[in-house]
C-alpha positions in Angstrom: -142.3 -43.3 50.1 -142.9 -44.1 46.8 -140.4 -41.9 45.5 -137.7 -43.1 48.0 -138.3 -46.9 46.8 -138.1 -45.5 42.6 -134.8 -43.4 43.8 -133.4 -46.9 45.6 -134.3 -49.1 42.7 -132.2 -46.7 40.3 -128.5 -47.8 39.7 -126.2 -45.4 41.5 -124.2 -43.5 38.5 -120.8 -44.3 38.5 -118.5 -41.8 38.9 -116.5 -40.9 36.1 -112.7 -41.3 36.8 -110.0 -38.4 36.6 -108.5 -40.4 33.8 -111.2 -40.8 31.6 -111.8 -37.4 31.9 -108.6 -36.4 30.9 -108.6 -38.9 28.3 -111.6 -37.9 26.4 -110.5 -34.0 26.7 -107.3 -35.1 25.1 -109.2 -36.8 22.4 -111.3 -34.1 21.6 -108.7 -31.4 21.9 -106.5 -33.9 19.4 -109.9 -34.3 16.7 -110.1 -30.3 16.8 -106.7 -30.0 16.5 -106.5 -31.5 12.8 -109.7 -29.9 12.0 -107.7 -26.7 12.7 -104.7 -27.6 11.4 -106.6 -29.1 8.0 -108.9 -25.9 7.7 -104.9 -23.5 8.1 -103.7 -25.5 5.4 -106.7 -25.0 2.9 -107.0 -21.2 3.5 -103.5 -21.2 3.5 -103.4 -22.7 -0.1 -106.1 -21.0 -1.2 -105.2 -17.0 -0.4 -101.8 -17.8 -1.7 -103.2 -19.4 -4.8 -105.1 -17.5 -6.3 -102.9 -14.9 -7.5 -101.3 -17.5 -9.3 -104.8 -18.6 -11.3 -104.6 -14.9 -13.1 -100.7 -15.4 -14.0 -98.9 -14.7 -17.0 -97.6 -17.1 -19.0 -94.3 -16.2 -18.0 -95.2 -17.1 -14.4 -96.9 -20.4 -15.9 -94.2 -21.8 -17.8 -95.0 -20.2 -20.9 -99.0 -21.7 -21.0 -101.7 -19.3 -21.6 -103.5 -20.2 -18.9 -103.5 -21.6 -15.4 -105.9 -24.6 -16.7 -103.3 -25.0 -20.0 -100.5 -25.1 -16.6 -102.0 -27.5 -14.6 -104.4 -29.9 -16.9 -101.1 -31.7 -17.8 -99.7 -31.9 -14.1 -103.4 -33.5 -12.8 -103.5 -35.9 -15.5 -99.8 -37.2 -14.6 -100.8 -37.3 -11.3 -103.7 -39.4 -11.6 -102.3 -41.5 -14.5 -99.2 -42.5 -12.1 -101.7 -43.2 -9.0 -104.1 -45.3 -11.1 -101.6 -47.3 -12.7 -100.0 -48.0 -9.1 -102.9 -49.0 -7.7 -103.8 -51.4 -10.6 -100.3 -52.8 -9.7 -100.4 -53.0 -6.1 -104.2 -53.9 -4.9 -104.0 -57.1 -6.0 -100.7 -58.1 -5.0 -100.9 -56.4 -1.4 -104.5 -57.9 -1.1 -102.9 -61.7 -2.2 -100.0 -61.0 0.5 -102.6 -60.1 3.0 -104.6 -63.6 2.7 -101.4 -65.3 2.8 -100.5 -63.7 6.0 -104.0 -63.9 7.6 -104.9 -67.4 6.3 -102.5 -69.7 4.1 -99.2 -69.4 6.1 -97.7 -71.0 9.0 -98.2 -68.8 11.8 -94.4 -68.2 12.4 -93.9 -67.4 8.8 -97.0 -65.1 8.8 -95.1 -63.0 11.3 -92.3 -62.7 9.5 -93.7 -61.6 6.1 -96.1 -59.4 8.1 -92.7 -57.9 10.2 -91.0 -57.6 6.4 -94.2 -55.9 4.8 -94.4 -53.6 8.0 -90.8 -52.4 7.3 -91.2 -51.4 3.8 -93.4 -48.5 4.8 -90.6 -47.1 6.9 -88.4 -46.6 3.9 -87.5 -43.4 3.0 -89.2 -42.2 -0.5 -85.4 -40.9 -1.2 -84.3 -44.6 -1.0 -87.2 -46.0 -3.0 -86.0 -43.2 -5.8 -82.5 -44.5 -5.7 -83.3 -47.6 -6.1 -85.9 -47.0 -9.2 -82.9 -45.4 -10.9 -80.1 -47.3 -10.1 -82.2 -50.9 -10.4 -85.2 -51.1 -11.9 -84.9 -48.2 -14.2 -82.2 -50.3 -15.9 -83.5 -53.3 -15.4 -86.6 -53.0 -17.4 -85.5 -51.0 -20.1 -84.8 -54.0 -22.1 -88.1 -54.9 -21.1 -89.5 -51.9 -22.5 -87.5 -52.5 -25.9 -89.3 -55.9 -26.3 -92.9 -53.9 -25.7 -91.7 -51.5 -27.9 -91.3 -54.1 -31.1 -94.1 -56.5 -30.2 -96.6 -54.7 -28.7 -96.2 -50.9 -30.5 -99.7 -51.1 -32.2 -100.8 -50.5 -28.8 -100.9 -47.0 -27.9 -99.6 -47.9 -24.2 -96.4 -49.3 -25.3 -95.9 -47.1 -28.7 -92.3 -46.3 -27.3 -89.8 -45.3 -28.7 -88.0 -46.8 -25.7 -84.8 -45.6 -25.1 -84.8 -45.2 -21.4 -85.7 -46.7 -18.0 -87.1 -43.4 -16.8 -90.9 -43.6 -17.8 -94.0 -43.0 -15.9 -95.0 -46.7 -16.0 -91.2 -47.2 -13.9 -92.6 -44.6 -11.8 -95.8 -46.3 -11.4 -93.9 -49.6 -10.4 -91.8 -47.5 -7.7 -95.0 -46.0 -6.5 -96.8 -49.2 -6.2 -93.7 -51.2 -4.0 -94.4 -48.0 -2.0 -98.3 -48.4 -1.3 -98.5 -52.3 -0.7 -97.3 -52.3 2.5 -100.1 -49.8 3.5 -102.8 -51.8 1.9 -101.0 -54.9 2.6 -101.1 -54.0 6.5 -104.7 -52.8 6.8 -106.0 -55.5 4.7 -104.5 -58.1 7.2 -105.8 -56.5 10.2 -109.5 -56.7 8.7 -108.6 -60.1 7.1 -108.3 -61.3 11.0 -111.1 -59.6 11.6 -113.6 -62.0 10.2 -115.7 -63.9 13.0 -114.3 -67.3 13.2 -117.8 -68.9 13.7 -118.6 -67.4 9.8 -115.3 -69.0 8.5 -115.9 -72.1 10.8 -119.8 -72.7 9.7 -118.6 -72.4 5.7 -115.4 -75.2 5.8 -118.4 -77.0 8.1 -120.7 -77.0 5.1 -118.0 -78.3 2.7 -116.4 -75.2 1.3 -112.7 -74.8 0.3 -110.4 -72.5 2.1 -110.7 -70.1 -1.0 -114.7 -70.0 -1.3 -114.9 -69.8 2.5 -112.7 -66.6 2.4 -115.0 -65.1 -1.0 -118.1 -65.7 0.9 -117.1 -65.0 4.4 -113.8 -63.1 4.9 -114.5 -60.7 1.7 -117.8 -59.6 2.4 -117.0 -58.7 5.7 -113.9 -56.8 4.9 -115.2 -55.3 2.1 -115.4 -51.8 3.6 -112.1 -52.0 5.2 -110.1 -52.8 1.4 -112.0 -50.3 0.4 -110.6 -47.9 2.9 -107.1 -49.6 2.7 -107.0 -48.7 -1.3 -107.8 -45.0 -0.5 -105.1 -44.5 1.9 -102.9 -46.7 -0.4 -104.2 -43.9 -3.1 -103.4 -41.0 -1.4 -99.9 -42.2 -0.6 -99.5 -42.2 -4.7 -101.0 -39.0 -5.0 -98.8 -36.9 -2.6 -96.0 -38.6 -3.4 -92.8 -36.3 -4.7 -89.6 -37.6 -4.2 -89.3 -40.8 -5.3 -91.1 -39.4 -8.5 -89.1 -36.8 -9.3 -85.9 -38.5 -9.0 -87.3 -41.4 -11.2 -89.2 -39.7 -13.9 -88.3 -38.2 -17.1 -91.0 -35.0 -16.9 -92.0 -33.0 -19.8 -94.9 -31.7 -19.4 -97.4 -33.5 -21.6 -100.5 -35.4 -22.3 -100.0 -38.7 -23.6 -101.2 -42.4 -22.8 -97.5 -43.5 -24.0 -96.0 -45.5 -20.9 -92.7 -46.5 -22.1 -91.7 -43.5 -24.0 -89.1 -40.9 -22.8 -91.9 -37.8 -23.1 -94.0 -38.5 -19.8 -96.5 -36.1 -18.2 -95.6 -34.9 -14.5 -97.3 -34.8 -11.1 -98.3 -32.1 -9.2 -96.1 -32.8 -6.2 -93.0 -33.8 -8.4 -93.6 -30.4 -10.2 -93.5 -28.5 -7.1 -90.4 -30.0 -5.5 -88.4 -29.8 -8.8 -89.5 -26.0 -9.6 -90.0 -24.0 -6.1 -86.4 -23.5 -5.3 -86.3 -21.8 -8.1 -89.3 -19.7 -8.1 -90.2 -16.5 -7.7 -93.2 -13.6 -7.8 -95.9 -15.4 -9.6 -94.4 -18.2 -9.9 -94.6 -19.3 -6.9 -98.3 -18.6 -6.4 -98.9 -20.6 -9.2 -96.7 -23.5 -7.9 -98.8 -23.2 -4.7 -101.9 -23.1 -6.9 -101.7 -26.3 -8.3 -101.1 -27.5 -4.5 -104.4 -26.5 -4.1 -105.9 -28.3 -6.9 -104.0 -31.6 -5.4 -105.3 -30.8 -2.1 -108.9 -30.6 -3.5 -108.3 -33.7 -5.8 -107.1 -35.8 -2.6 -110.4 -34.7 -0.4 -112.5 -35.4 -3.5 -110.6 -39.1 -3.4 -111.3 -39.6 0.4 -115.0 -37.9 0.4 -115.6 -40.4 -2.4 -113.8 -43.3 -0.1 -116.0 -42.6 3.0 -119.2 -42.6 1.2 -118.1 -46.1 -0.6 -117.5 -47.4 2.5 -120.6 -46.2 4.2 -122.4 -48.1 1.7 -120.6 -51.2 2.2 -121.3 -50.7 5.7 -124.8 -49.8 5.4 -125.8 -52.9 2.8 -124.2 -55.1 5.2 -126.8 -54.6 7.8 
């Protein structure tokens, strides 16, 4: 009996619809899809690689070494991302508040339609247009760094030409604000409305409610907008490789016509042309960008755990 009246008192489980079932085994069969697809690419990269880590320097480009090949490529590569993040993060994250909290709602969704549609524009256009424009537009800009602000090893110059890695940076950073721009928003809007409501209630302004209510709580979500946005600069190739003026070198020199490379500009520019070794060691340094963007987003996700976890 007693067991009847324990088996009556017990919600009935609901059944579990055909849909949802279908759903969730798409879901999963989607997940382990890019696992697979992400674990074909690394093992891909990395038996085709390695051949070209024992080169010679013929294969190389006439370095000694693969580290001699590559240290240059990495350090244009992160140079260019760094410096178009420095550009865009606070712009993109300025445009976001204006959308989310400053304008008209009207105008918000047109700047937010306007931002949305920069990210569908091919990298081949965004090259064009840092060559044809703003390649020529600041080189006179450059000139004037050049004469007054040459005791700074950044602008030593000579200048001479529009084609620079800090013009490559610029291009790279119109490219990843409208990523960070978008995400930022969404969290931005996010932000309980009691938290913003209870801080204008206490007598804040619309600036220090959003520092100590809308910031905090997107904190994780920037953080994860400026990876994404970094990853975009990282794997970028087109748009760099029609705007820069590569050599192949070290240097902390932004306006001068001798700029270091990327990885991904090195490799669209050089593997038509490859061959043998070569290409190995074109796919190679793939590899080490590969590596260098899962280090990035590894990094990312813990930050954001963090965040996440000191906001408990």
């Amino acid at each position: 009996m007693s067991t009847t009246i324990t088996q009556a008192a017990q919600p009935a489980r609901a059944k579990r619809r055909a849909g949802d079932v279908i759903f969730e085994g798409l879901s999963r069969s989607a997940a382990l899809l890019i696992l697979v697809a992400l674990a074909g690419v690394a093992i891909f990269l990395t038996a085709e690689g390695l051949p070209g880590l024992t080169a010679d320097s013929h294969a190389l480009g006439g370095k000694d070494s693969f580290v001699a090949y590559v240290w240059p490529l990495v350090f244009g590569t992160l140079l260019a991302a760094v410096l178009a993040l420095l550009i865009a993060t606070p712009l993109a994250i300025g445009m976001a508040l204006v959308i989310s909290h400053y304008a008209p709602r009207r105008l918000a969704g047109v700047l937010g339609y306007v931002i949305d549609l920069l990210a569908a524009v091919p990298s081949v256009v965004y090259g064009l247009w840092g060559i044809g424009f703003l390649g020529v537009f600041v080189k006179d800009f450059y000139v004037w760094l050049a004469d007054n602000l040459g005791f700074i090893p950044f602008f030593a110059g000579p200048a001479t030409t529009g084609r620079t890695i800090l013009t490559a940076s610029l291009v790279l950073a119109l490219m990843v604000i409208p990523i960070v721009t978008a995400i930022s928003r969404e969290i931005f809007t996010q932000t309980p409305s009691l938290h913003q409501e209870a801080a204008l209630a206490l007598g804040a302004t619309r600036w220090e409610m959003i520092r100590l209510t809308v910031f905090p709580f997107a904190r994780s979500g920037m953080v994860s907008a400026v990876m994404l946005g970094l990853g975009r600069a990282l794997g970028e190739t087109m748009a760099v490789a029609m705007v820069l003026s590569a050599s192949g070198v070290i240097t902390f020199n932004l306006i001068s016509a001798t700029n270091p490379s990327t990885i991904a500009a090195n490799i669209a520019l050089k593997f038509p042309e490859a061959s043998g070794l070569s290409v190995n060691a074109l796919i190679a340094s793939g590899l080490v960008l590969f590596v260098i963007t899962f280090v990035v987003n590894f990094a990312a996700r813990a930050v954001v755990a963090r965040s996440q976890k000191g906001m408990k």
